[in-house]
C-alpha positions in Angstrom: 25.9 7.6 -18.7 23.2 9.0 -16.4 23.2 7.4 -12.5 19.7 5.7 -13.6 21.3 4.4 -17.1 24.1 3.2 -14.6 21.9 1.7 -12.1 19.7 -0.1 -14.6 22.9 -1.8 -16.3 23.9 -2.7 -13.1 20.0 -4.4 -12.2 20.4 -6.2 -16.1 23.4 -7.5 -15.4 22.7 -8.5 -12.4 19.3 -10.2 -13.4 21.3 -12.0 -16.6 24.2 -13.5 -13.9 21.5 -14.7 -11.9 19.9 -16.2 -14.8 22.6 -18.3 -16.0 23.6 -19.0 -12.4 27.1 -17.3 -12.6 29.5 -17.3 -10.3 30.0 -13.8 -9.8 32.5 -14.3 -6.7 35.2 -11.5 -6.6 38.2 -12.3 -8.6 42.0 -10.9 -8.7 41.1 -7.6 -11.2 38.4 -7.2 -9.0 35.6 -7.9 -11.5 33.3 -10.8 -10.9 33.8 -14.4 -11.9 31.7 -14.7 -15.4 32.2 -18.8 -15.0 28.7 -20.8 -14.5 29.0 -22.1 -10.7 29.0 -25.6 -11.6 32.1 -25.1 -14.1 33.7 -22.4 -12.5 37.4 -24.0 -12.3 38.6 -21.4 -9.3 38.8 -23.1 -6.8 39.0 -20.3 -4.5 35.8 -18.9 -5.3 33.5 -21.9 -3.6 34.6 -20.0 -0.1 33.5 -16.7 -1.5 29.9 -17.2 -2.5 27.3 -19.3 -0.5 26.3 -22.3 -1.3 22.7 -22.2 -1.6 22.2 -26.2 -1.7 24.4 -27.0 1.6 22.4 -23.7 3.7 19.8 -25.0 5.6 16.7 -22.1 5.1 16.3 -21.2 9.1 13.3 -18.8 8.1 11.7 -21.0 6.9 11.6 -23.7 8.9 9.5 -21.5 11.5 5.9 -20.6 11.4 5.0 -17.8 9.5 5.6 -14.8 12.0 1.8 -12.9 12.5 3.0 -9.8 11.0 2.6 -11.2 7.5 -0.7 -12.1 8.0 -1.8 -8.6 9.7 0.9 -7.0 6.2 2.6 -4.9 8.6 6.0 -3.6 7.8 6.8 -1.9 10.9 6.4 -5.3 12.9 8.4 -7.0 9.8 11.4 -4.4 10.1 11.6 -5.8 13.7 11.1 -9.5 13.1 14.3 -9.0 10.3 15.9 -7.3 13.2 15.5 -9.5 15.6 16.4 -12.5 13.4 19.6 -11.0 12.0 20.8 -10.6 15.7 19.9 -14.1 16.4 21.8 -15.4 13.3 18.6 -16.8 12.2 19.7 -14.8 9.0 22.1 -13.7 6.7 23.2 -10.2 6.3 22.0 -11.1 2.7 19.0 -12.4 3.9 18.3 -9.5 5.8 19.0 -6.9 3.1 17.2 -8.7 0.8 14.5 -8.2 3.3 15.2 -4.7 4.4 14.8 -3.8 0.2 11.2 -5.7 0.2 10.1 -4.1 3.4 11.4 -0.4 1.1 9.6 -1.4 -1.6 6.1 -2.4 0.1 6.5 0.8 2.4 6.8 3.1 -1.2 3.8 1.1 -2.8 1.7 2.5 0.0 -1.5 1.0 1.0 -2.9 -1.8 -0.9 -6.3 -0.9 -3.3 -9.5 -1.2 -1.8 -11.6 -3.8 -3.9 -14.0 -1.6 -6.1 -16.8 -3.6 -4.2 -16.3 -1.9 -0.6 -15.6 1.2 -2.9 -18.9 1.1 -4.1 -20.4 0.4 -0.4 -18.5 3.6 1.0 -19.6 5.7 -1.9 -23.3 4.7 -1.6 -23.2 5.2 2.2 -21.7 8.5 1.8 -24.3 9.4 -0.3 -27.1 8.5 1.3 -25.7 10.5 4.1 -24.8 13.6 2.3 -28.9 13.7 1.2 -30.6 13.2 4.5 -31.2 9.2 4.5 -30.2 7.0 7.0 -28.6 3.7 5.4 -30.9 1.0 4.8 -29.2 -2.1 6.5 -27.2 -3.4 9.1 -23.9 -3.8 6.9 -24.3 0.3 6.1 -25.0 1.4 9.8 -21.7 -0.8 10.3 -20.0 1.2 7.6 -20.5 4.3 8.3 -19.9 4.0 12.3 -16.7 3.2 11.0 -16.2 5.9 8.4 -18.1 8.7 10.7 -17.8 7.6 14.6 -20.9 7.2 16.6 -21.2 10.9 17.3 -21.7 12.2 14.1 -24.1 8.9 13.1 -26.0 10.1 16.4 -26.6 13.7 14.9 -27.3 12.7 11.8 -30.2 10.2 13.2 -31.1 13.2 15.3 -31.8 15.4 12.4 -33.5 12.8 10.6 -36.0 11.9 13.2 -36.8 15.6 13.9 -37.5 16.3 9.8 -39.7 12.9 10.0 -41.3 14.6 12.8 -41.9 18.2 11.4 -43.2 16.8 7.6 -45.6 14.4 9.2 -47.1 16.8 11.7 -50.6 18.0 10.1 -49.5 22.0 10.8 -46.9 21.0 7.9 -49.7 20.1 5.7 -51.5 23.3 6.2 -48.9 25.6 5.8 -48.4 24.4 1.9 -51.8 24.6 1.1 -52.2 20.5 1.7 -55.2 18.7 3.0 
């Protein structure tokens, strides 16, 4: 059996204990309890496993810390930190949070909505042929996709092509009126 073959039987069996609410706590041969907790007749085993009614949730019973808002992992990586040296959490707790925090951090950046997509692209656009954008929300835009500078030279070049085609030695050199 291949490592991945081996670590997915692992996550299904996992996944199917946690479904039926096994006991899973170590016994004697080493292999886990396959008792449900509430008839598991070991007596043993209610010292090995936590007992997720009598825990009181400390994480929970605080505000929500502002890096969730603001989605950043980096400030979350501390907060877990920080809280596991408190003993505001379990060094379950904490893995469990130190595998999220992996998992967000290889999803990468959330998906723009395809509606700011289409604003960048048409400001782009209207860029990349000469035009100035048309409204407040797209000068917004693209000082934040290009930086002042650039939006400067770009205005620049504008005003001095608006400047040379209406000048009436334009209109003469094409044969115009």
């Amino acid at each position: 059996m291949t490592s991945a073959a081996s670590g997915s039987a692992t996550i299904q069996a996992t996944l199917v204990a946690m479904e039926r609410n096994l006991c899973r706590a170590p016994m004697r041969s080493g292999q886990p309890c396959p008792w449900p907790v509430a008839k598991c007749p070991v007596a043993d085993h209610r010292g090995t496993r936590p007992d997720p009614v009598s825990r009181e949730p400390t994480a929970r019973t605080r505000p929500a810390p502002a890096w969730l808002e603001q989605r950043d992992l980096h400030a979350a990586a501390w907060w877990v930190f920080d809280s596991l040296v408190r003993g505001e959490l379990t060094t379950a707790e904490a893995s469990v949070a130190a595998t999220l925090i992996r998992v967000l951090s290889a999803l990468g950046p959330a998906p723009a909505d395809p509606h700011s997509i289409d604003r960048e692209v048409a400001v782009r656009a209207l860029l990349m042929h000469g035009l100035l954008p048309r409204d407040d929300d797209e000068w917004a835009l693209a000082r934040e996709l290009f930086g002042e500078e650039l939006l400067a030279m770009v205005q620049d070049s504008f005003e001095r092509r608006e400047r040379a085609y209406s000048s009436p030695a334009h209109g003469e050199e094409d044969g115009g009126p």
